[in-house]
N, C-alpha and C positions, 0 to 999 in steps of 0.2 A: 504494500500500500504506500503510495506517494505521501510524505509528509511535513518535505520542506519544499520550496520554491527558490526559485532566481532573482533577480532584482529584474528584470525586465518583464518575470511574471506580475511581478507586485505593479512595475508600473502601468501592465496592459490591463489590468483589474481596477488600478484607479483612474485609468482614462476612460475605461467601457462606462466607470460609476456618473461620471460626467452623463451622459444621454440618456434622454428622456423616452419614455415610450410611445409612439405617434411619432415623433419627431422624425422629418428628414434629414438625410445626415449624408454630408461628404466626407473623403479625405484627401482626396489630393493626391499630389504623386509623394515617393519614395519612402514613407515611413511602414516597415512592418508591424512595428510595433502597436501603432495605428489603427493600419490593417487588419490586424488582431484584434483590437480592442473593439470592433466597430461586429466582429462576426460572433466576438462574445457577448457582447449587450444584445445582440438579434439572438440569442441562443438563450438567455436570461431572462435580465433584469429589463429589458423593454422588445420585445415577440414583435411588436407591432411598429416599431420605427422598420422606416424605409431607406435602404442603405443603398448609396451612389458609391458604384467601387471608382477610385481614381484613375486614372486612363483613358478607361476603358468604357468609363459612364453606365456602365450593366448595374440596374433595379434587381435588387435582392439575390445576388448569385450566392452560388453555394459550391465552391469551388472543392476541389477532392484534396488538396495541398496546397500552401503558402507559396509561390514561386520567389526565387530569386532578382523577380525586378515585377514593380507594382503595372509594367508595362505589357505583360506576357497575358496573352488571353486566355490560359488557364483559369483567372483569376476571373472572369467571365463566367464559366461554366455553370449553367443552370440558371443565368437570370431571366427573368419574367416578358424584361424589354430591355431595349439601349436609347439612351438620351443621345442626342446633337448637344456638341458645346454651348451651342445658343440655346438650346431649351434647359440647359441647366444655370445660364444666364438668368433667362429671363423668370425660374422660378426663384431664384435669391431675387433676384428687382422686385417682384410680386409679393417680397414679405416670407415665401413658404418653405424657406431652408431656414430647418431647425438648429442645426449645427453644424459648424464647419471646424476643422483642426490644422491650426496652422504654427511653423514656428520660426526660427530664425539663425543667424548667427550670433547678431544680437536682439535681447528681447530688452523695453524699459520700464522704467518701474509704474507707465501708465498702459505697459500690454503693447507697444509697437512692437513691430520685428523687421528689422532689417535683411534679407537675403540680395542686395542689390549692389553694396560696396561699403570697404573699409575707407576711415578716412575723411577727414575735416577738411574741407575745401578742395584739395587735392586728394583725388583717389588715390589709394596705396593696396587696395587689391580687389579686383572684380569677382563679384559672387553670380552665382548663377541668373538672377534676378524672378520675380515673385510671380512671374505666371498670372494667371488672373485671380491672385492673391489680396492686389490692390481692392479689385473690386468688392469680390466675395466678404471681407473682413467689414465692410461696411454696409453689406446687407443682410446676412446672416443675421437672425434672430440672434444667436447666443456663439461664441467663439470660444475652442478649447487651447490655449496654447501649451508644448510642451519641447522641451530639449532632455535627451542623453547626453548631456555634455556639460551641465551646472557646475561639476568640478574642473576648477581651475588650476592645476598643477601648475609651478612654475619650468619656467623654461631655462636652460643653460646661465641663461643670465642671471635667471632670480626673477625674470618680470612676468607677469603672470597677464594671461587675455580671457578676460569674461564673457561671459556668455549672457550675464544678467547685469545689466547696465543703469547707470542713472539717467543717460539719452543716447539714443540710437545714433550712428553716426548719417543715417539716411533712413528716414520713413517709407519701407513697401508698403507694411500693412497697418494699416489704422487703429490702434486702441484707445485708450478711454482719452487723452487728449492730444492735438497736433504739436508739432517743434514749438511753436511760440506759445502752448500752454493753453489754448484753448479744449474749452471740453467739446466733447465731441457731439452734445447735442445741438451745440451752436450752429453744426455743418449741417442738420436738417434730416443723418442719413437717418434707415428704416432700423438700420440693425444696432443691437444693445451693447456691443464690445463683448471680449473676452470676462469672463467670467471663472476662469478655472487657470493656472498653469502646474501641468504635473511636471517634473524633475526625475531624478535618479535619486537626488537627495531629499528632496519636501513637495510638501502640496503647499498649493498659493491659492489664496484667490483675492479679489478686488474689491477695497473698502468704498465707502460712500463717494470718497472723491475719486475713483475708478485706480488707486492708487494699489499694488503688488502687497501683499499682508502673506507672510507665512502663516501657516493653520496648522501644519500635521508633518511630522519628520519620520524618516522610516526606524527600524527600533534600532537599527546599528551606527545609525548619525547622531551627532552630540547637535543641539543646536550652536554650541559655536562654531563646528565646521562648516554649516550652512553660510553663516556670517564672513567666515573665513573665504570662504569660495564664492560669493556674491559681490559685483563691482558697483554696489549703492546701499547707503544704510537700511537695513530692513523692520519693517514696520510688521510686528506680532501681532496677532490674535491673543486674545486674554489668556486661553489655555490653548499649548501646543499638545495637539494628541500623536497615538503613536498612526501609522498608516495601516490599516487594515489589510491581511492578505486576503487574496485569492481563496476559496474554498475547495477540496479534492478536486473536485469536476469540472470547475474555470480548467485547472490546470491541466487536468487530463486532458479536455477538450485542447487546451493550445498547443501540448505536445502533440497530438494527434493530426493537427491542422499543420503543424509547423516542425515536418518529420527534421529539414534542413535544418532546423533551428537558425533560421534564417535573421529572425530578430536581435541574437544575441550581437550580432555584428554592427548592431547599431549604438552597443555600448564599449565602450573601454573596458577589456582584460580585467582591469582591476573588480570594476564593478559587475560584469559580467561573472565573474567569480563567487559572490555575495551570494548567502543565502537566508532563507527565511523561514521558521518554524511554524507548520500548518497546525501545528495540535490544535489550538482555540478554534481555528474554520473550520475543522472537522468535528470536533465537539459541538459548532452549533450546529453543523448539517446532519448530525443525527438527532438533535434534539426534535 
């Protein structure tokens, strides 16, 4: 019997916990972890959300394995329909995308995310750039962000690159306020901002001024390593709890889906390694 997990099991469990039931829900390209998270909430905690695989835009597939790129139409297998890029446009403009998952190289501490370029005035290194990322983050109902990559190790020199910022060096995607500090209901859009960011190391979510608040650290993080590896002062929740794992059957279910173990390669060796004691999930899934 399975009794502990992974740390990329724990985060695809608190990112499914994100989505609601009904909800439309995309992901976008490249994250398995994601990808997972999105066939275990359909498999659960919400039956009835309607799940947009990324690429490939297939309505509720049910694919027989995780493939190694979110591009491969395996990942297709068994959906219902296929959307056109523009009809899944024009259902985020329409209000009717429930959730979207987006993240960054840098994310700040109002939920932006940059994938577009390092670099203050002059670029100093070109990132992929945000796909229709710009858009989607501002019509989406509700926004999950997340990074495997919250640990900031230093480099040779000692200096260390964050992943979680105090400002983005360039705004792809929209969160709770623009570069010059406006809120974001100023700008008129339909969607709510990010409301969630899951980590390797803690869950976040966004206080009243749409502002990054840690809530929940996983049980083998101290919250000063969080603090340590974060690149702006971090604003707490009254009580930090611990992060809930996965229960037997999440996990079985993602082993089973994800024979490659495709996902662990979206985390660092170090953390990839981590593991987590299921006894409490299994003691309440026999209750």
């Amino acid at each position: 019997m399975i009794t502990r997990c992974t740390t990329g099991e724990m985060m695809i469990a608190a990112l499914a916990r994100t989505i609601a039931d009904g909800d439309l829900v995309f992901h976008g390209f490249g994250s398995p972890l994601v990808q997972l998270a999105l066939h275990v909430a359909k498999r659960t905690r919400a039956p009835h959300m309607v799940l947009v695989a990324g690429a490939t835009y297939g309505v509720d597939p049910t694919p027989p394995f995780l493939a190694p790129t979110s591009n491969d139409w395996v990942m297709d297998r068994g959906a219902d329909c296929w959307l056109d890029i523009e009809e899944l446009f024009d259902l985020a403009a329409a209000g009717r995308m429930g959730r979207m998952f987006l993240s960054g190289l840098q994310i700040d501490r109002w939920g932006n995310c940059n994938v577009t370029g390092l670099g203050r005035g002059a670029m100093t290194m070109k990132l992929p750039g945000g796909g229709g990322g710009a858009n989607l983050s501002c019509d989406a109902r509700r926004v999950t962000l997340w990074t495997a990559a919250h640990r900031a190790p230093p480099d040779a020199s000692g200096r260390r690159r964050f992943r979680l910022v105090e400002a983005c060096d360039f705004i792809t995607n929209l969160g709770h306020r623009g570069a010059d500090g406006t809120p974001r209901a100023r700008y008129g859009h339909i969607g709510g901002g990010p409301d969630w960011l899951i980590t390797e190391l803690g869950v976040f979510d966004f206080d009243a001024e749409g502002h990054m608040r840690l809530t929940a650290r996983y049980a083998d993080v101290s919250v000063q390593e969080i603090v340590d590896n974060t690149g702006l002062p971090l604003r707490m929740a009254d009580t930090i709890d611990i992060v809930a794992p996965p229960d037997r059957r999440t996990v079985e279910f993602i082993r089973a889906l994800d024979p490659l173990n495709v996902h662990a390669r979206e985390l660092r060796a170090e953390d990839a390694s981590r593991s987590f004691d299921l006894a409490d999930a299994t003691e309440r899934e026999r209750a």
